[in-house]
Kinemage of the C-alpha trace (Angstrom):
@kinemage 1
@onewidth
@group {chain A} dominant
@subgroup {mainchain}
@vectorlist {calphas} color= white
{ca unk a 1} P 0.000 0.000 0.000
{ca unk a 2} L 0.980 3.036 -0.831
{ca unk a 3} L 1.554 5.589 1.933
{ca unk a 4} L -0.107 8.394 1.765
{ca unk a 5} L 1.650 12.000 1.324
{ca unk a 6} L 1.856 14.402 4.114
{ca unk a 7} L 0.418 17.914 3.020
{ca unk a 8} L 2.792 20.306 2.048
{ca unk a 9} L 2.673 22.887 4.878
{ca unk a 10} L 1.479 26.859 3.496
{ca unk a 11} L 4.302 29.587 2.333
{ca unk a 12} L 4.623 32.321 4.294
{ca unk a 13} L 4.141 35.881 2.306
{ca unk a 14} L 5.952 38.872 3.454
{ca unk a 15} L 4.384 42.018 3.884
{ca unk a 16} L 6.007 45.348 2.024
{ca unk a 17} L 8.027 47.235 4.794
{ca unk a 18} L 6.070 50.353 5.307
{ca unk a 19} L 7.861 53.373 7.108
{ca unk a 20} L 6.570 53.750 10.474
{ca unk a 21} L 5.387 57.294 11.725
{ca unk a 22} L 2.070 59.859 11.244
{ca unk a 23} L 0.293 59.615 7.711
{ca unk a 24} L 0.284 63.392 6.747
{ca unk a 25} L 1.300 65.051 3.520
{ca unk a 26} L 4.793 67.175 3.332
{ca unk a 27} L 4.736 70.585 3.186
{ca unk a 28} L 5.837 71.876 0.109
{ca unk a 29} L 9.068 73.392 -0.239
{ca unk a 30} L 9.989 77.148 -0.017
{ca unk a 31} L 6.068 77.925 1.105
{ca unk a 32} L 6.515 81.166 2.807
{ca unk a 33} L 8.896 82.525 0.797
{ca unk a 34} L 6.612 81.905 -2.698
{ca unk a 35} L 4.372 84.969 -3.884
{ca unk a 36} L 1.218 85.511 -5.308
{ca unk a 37} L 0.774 83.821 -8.378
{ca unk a 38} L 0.075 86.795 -11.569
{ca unk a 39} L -3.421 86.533 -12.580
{ca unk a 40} L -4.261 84.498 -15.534
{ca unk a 41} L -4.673 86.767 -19.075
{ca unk a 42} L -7.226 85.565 -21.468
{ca unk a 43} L -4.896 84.437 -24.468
{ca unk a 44} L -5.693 85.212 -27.806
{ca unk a 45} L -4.887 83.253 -31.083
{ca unk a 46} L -4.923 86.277 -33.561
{ca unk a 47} L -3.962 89.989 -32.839
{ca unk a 48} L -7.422 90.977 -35.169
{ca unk a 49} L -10.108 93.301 -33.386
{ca unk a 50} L -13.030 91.834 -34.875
{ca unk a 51} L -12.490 89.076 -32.760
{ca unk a 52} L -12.467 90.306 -29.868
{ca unk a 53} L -15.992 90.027 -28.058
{ca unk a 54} L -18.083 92.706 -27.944
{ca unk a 55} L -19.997 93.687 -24.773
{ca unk a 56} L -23.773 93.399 -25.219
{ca unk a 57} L -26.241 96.539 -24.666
{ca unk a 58} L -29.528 95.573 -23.001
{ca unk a 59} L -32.078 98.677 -23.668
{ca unk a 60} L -34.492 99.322 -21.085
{ca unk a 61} L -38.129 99.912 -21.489
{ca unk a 62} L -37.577 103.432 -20.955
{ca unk a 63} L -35.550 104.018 -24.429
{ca unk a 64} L -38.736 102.419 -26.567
{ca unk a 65} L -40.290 106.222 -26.595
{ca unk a 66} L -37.119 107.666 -27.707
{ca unk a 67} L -37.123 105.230 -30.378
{ca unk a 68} L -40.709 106.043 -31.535
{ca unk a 69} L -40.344 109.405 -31.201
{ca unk a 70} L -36.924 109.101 -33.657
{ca unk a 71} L -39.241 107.540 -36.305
{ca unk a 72} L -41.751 109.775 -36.443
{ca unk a 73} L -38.968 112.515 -36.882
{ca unk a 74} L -38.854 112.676 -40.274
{ca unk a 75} L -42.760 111.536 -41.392
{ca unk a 76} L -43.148 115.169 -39.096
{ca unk a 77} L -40.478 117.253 -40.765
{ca unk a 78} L -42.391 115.849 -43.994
{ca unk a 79} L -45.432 116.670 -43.551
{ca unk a 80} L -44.571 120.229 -42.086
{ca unk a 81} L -42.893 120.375 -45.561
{ca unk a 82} L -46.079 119.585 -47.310
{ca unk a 83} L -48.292 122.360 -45.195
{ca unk a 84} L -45.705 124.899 -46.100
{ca unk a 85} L -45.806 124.599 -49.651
{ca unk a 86} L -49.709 124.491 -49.833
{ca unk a 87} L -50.511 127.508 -48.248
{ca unk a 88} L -47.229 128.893 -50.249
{ca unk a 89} L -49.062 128.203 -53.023
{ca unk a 90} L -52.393 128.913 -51.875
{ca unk a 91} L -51.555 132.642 -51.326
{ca unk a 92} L -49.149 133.308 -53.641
{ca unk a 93} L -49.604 130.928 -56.606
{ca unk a 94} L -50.776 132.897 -59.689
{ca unk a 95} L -53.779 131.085 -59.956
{ca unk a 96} L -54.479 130.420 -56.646
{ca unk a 97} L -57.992 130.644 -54.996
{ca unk a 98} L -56.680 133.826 -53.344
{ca unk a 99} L -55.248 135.763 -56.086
{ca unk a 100} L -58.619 134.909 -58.384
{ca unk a 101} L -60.598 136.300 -55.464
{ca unk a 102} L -58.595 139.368 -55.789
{ca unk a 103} L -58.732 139.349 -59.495
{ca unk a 104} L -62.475 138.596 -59.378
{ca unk a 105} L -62.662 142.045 -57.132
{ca unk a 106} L -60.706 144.346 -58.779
{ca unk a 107} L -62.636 147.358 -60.336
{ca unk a 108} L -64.186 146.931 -63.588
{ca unk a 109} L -65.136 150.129 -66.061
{ca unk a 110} L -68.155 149.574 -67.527
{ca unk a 111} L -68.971 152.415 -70.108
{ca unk a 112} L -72.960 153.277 -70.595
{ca unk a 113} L -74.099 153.120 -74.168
{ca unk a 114} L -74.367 156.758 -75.078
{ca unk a 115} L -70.784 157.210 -74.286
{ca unk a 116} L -68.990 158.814 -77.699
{ca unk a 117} L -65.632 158.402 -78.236
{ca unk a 118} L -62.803 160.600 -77.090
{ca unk a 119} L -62.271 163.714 -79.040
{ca unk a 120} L -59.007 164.188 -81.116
{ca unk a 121} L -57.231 167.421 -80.040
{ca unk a 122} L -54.838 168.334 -82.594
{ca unk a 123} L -51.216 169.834 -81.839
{ca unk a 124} L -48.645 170.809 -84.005
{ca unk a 125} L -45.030 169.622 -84.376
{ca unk a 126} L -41.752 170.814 -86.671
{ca unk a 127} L -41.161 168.739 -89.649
{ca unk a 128} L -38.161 169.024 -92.328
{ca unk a 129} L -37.230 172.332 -92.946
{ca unk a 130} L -38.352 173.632 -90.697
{ca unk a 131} L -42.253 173.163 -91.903
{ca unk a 132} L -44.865 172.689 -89.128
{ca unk a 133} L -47.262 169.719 -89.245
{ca unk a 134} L -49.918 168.976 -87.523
{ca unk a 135} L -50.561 165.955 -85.476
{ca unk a 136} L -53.828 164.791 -83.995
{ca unk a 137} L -53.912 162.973 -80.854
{ca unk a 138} L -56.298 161.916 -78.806
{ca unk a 139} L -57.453 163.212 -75.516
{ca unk a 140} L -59.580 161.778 -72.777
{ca unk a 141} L -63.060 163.439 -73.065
{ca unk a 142} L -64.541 165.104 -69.857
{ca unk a 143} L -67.037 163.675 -68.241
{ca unk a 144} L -70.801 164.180 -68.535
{ca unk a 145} L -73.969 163.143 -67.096
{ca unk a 146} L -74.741 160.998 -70.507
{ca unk a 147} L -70.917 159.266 -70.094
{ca unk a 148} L -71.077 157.969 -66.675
{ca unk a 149} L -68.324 155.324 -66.110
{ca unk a 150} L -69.786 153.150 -63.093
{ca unk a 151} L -66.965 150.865 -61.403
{ca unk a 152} L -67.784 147.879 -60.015
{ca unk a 153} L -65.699 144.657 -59.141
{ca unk a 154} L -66.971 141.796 -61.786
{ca unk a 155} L -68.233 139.077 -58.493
{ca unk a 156} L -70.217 142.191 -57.206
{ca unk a 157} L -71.531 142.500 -60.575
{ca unk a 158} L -72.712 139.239 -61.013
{ca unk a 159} L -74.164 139.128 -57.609
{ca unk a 160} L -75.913 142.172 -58.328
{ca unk a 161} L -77.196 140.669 -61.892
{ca unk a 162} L -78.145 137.389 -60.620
{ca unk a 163} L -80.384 139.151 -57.761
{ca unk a 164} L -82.210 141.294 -60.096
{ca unk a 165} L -82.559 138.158 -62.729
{ca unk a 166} L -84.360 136.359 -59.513
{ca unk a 167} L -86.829 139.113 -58.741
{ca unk a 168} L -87.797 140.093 -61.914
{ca unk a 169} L -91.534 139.714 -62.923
{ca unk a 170} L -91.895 139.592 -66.213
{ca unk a 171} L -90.062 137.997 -68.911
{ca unk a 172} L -89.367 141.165 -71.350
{ca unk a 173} L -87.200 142.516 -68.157
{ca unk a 174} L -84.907 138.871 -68.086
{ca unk a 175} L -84.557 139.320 -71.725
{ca unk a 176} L -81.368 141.525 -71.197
{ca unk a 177} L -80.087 139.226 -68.531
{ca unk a 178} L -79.413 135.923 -70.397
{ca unk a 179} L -76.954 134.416 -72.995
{ca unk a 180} L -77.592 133.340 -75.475
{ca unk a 181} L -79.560 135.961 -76.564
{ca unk a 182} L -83.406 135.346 -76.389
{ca unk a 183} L -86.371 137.257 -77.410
{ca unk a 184} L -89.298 138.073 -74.868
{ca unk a 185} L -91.629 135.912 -76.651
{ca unk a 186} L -89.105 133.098 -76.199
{ca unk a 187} L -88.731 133.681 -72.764
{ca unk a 188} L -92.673 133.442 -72.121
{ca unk a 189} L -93.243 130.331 -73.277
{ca unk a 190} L -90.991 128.949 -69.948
{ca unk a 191} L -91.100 130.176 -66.196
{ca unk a 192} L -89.431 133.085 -66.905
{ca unk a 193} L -92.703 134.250 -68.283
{ca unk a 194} L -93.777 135.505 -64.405
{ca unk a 195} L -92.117 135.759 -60.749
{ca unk a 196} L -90.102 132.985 -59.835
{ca unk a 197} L -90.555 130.708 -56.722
{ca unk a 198} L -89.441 132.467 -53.400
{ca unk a 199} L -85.595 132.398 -52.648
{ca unk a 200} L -84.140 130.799 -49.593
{ca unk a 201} L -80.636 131.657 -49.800
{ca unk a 202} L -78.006 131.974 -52.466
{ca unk a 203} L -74.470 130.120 -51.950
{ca unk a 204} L -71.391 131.238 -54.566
{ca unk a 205} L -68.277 129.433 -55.660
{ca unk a 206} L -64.778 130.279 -56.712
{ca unk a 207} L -65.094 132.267 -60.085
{ca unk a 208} L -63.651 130.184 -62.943
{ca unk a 209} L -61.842 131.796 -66.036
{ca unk a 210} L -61.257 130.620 -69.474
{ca unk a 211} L -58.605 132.206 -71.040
{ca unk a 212} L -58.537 130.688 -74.246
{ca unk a 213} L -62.835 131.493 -74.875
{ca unk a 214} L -62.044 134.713 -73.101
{ca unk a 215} L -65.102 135.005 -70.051
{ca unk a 216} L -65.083 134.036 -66.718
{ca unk a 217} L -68.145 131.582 -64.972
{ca unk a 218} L -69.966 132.580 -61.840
{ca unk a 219} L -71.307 129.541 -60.177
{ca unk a 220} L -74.466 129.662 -57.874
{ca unk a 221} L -76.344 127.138 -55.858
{ca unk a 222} L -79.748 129.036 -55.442
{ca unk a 223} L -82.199 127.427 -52.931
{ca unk a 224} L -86.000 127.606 -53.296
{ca unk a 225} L -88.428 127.584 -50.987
{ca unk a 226} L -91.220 124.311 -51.300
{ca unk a 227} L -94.068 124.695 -49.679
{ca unk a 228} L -94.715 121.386 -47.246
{ca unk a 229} L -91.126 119.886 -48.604
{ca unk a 230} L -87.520 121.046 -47.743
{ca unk a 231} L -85.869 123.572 -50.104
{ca unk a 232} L -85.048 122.641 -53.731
{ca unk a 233} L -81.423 123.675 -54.740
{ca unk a 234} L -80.481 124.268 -58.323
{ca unk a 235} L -77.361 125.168 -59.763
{ca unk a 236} L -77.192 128.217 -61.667
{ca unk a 237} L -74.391 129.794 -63.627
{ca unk a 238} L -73.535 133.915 -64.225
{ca unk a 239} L -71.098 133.936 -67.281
{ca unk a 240} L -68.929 137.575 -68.225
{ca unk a 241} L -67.662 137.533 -71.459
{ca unk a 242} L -64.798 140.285 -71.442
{ca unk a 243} L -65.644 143.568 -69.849
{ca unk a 244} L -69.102 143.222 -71.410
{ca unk a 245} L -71.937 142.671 -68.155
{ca unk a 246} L -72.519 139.757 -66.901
{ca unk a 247} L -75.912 137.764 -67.647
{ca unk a 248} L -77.199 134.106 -66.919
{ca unk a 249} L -76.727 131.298 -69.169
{ca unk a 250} L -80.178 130.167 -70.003
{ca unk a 251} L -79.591 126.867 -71.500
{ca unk a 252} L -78.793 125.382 -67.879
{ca unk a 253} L -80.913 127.605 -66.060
{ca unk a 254} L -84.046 125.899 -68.085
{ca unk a 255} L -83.038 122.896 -67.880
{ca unk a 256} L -82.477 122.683 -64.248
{ca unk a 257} L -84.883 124.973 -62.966
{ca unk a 258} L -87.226 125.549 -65.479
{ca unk a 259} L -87.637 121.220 -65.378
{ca unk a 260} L -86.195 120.347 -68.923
{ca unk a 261} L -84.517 117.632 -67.285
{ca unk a 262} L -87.314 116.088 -64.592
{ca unk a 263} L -89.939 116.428 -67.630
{ca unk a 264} L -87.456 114.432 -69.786
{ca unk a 265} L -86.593 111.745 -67.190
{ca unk a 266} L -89.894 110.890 -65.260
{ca unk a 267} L -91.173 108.233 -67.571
{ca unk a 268} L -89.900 106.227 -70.447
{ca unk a 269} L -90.709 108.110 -73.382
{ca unk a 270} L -89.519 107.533 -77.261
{ca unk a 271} L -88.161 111.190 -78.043
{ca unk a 272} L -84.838 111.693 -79.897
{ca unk a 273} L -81.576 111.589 -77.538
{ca unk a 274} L -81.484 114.992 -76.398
{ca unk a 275} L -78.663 117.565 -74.750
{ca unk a 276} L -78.753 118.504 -71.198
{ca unk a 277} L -76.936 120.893 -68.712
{ca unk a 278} L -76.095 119.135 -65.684
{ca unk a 279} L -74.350 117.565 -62.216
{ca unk a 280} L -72.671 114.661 -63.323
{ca unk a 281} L -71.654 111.929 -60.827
{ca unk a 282} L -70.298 108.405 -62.264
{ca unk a 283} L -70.581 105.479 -59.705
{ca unk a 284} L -69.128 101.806 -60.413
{ca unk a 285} L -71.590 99.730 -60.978
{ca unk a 286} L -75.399 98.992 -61.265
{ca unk a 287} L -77.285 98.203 -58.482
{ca unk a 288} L -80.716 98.879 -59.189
{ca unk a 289} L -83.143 96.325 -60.142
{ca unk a 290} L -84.973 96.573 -63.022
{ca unk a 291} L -82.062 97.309 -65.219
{ca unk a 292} L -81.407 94.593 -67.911
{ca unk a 293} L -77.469 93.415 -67.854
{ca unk a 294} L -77.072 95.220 -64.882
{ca unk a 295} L -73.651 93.228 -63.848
{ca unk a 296} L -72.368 94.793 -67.370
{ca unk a 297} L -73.228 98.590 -66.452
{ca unk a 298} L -72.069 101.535 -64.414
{ca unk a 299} L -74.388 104.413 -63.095
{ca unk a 300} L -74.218 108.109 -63.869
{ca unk a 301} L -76.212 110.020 -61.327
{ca unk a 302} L -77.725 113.267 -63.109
{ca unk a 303} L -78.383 115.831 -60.007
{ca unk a 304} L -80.090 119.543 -59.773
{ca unk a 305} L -77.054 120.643 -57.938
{ca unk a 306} L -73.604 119.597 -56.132
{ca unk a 307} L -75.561 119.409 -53.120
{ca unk a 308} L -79.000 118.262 -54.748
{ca unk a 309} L -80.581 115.510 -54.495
{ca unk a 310} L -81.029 113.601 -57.971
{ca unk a 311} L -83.120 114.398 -61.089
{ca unk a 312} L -82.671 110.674 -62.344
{ca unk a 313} L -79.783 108.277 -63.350
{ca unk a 314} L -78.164 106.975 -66.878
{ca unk a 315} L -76.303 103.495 -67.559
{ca unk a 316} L -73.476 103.121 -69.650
{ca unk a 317} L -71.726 99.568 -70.902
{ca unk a 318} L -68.785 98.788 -68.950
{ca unk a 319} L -67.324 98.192 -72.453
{ca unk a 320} L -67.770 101.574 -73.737
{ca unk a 321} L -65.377 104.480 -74.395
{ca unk a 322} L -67.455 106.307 -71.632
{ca unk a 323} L -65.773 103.629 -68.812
{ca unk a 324} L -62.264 105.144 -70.267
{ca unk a 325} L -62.595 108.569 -70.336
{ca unk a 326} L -63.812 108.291 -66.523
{ca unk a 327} L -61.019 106.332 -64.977
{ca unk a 328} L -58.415 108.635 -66.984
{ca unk a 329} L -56.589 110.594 -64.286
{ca unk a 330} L -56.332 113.768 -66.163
{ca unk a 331} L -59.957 114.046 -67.025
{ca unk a 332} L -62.440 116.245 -65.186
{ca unk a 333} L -65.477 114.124 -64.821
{ca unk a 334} L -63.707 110.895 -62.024
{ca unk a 335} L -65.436 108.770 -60.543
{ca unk a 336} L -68.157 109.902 -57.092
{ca unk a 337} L -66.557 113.384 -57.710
{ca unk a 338} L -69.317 115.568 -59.132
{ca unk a 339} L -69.110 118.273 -62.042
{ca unk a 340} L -70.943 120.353 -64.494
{ca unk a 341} L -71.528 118.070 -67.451
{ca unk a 342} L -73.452 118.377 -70.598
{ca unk a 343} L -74.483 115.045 -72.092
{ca unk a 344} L -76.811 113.454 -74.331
{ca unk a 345} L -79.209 110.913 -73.304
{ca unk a 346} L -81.895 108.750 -74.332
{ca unk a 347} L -84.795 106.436 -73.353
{ca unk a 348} L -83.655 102.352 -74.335
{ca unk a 349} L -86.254 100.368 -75.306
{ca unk a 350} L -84.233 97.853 -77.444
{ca unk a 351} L -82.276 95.368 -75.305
{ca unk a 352} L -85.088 94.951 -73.490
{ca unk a 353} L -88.793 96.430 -74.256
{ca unk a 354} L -89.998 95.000 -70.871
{ca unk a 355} L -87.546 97.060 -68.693
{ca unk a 356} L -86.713 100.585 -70.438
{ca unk a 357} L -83.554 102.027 -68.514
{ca unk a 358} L -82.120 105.789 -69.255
{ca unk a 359} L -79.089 105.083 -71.730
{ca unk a 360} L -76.298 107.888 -71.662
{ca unk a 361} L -75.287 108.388 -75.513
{ca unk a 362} L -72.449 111.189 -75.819
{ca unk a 363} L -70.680 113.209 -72.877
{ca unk a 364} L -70.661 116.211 -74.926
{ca unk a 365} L -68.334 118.417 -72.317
{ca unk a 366} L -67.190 118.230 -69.076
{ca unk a 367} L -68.552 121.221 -68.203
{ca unk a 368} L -71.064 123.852 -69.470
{ca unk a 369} L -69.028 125.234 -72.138
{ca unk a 370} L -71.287 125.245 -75.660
């Protein structure tokens, strides 16, 4: 048998010699005598500015009015701009409002019509040779009581005309008032025939001169008295042609207030197109019923006066050459501004005999010029 092995007895293993003594960390050397360490400088990888970082400015909530009262800085000093040269040119402008008022009021000469010419006073004067001629001039004749010379300014004139026109009775004394000419017996066979309606009050406008037909227009807006309705106003015109008087142009005065107009426009009728004097106001669109095509039309209010209310209203074709001359930007007659027109109309009973409509066939002038 075999005899069984003793065990082999464990090794033994050393522990590392560890100095003996307290656990605590050396001082470093040279401590008190070190100094302060130099503050760390930010270091910098290129010597260029615009790297550099830039400090940040916070605005407050009390800079936000400065701000808004910056902007508005120059919209101010623009506008102040624009009022400056407006009444610049509203006083001083040649044809201002204010220098035609003072034209409008200057003294006019009106001569009467037995006034005779100047007589021609001759004087004598040396010629060659001592030969003496004789030279006729003229000199201002003296005045009588036949050659009054009555001055007037031309808007008191036509104030003055325009009140007598009003109040006259009978037609034979408007015959002298009114261009065209027209005979008395013309005259009676409208309302100037008798007194006119009583007169409310009479509102002028800023005369208006044409240079090139040579006369100068004297609008009115004369309100009537209506018994158990408000005042009617018309629009009547006093036209001075030169240094000649002034009178009232008749073809607008009968059509507005002697009715031409209402008599032609009340009910669908199959006269010939026919010319009227009148306030013209276009307006996009047609939006009454009874009007065939009405989504192809545009309106053309035809009023008594700027501040009337309407005699009737016209359609046009949104097609037509009427549409173009409106929405030019140079042309007089624009659209919801109103203006003295004079245009043609005429009752339409062909595009659709059930619903006759008020066509408008020529816009003879944009204003009241023949």
């Amino acid at each position: 048998m075999e005899s069984e092995e003793d065990p082999e007895p464990p090794v033994a293993i050393e522990a590392p010699l560890v100095p003996e003594g307290p656990k605590i960390r050396p001082e470093p050397r040279q401590l008190p005598e070190r100094g302060h360490p130099a503050p760390i400088s930010p270091k910098r990888t290129t010597a260029d500015d615009g790297l550099r970082p830039r400090e940040v400015t916070y605005l407050s909530r009390g800079s936000r009015p400065r701000r808004v009262f910056h902007s508005l800085l120059p919209a101010s000093f623009i506008a102040a701009a624009g009022v400056l040269v407006y009444l610049l040119l509203y006083f001083y402008y040649p044809d201002g409002p204010v220098r035609r008022l003072k034209d409008a009021e200057a003294p006019l000469v009106i001569a009467s019509r037995g006034e005779q010419p100047a007589a021609r006073i001759p004087s004598p004067t040396l010629g060659r040779g001592g030969e003496s001629k004789i030279t006729v001039e003229e000199a201002p004749a003296p005045p009588t009581q036949g050659s009054a010379v009555d001055e007037i300014s031309p808007a008191v004139a036509a104030n003055n005309l325009l009140d007598a026109f009003l109040k006259a009775k009978d037609a034979a004394t408007r015959a002298e008032m009114v261009e065209p000419e027209a005979s008395a017996q013309e005259l009676e066979k409208t309302l100037l025939k008798g007194p006119l309606a009583e007169v409310s009050q009479v509102f002028s406008d800023l005369p208006r001169e044409n240079s090139l037909e040579g006369f100068t227009d004297y609008p009115y807006r004369v309100s009537f008295f209506v018994a158990g309705r408000p005042n009617t106003d018309f629009a009547v015109l006093v036209r001075q042609r030169g240094n000649q008087p002034p009178k009232v142009f008749l073809p607008a005065f009968l059509d507005l207030v002697g009715g031409r107009l209402a008599a032609f426009t009340r009910q669908p009728n199959n006269h010939d197109p026919a010319r009227f004097h009148v306030i013209l106001e276009p307006v996009i669109g047609c939006h009454e019923d009874g009007i065939p095509n009405a989504d192809r039309k545009f309106t053309l209010k035809l009023l008594s006066s700027n501040f009337g209310k309407e005699t009737a209203r016209s359609y046009c074709g949104n097609h037509s050459r009427f549409r173009e001359m409106v929405e030019k930007p140079d042309y007089p007659i624009r659209w919801g501004i109103r203006v003295p027109a004079t245009v043609t109309i005429q009752w339409n009973h062909k595009e659709d005999p059930t619903m006759p409509y008020l066509e408008l066939i020529d816009i003879n002038s944009p204003d009241w010029n023949p």
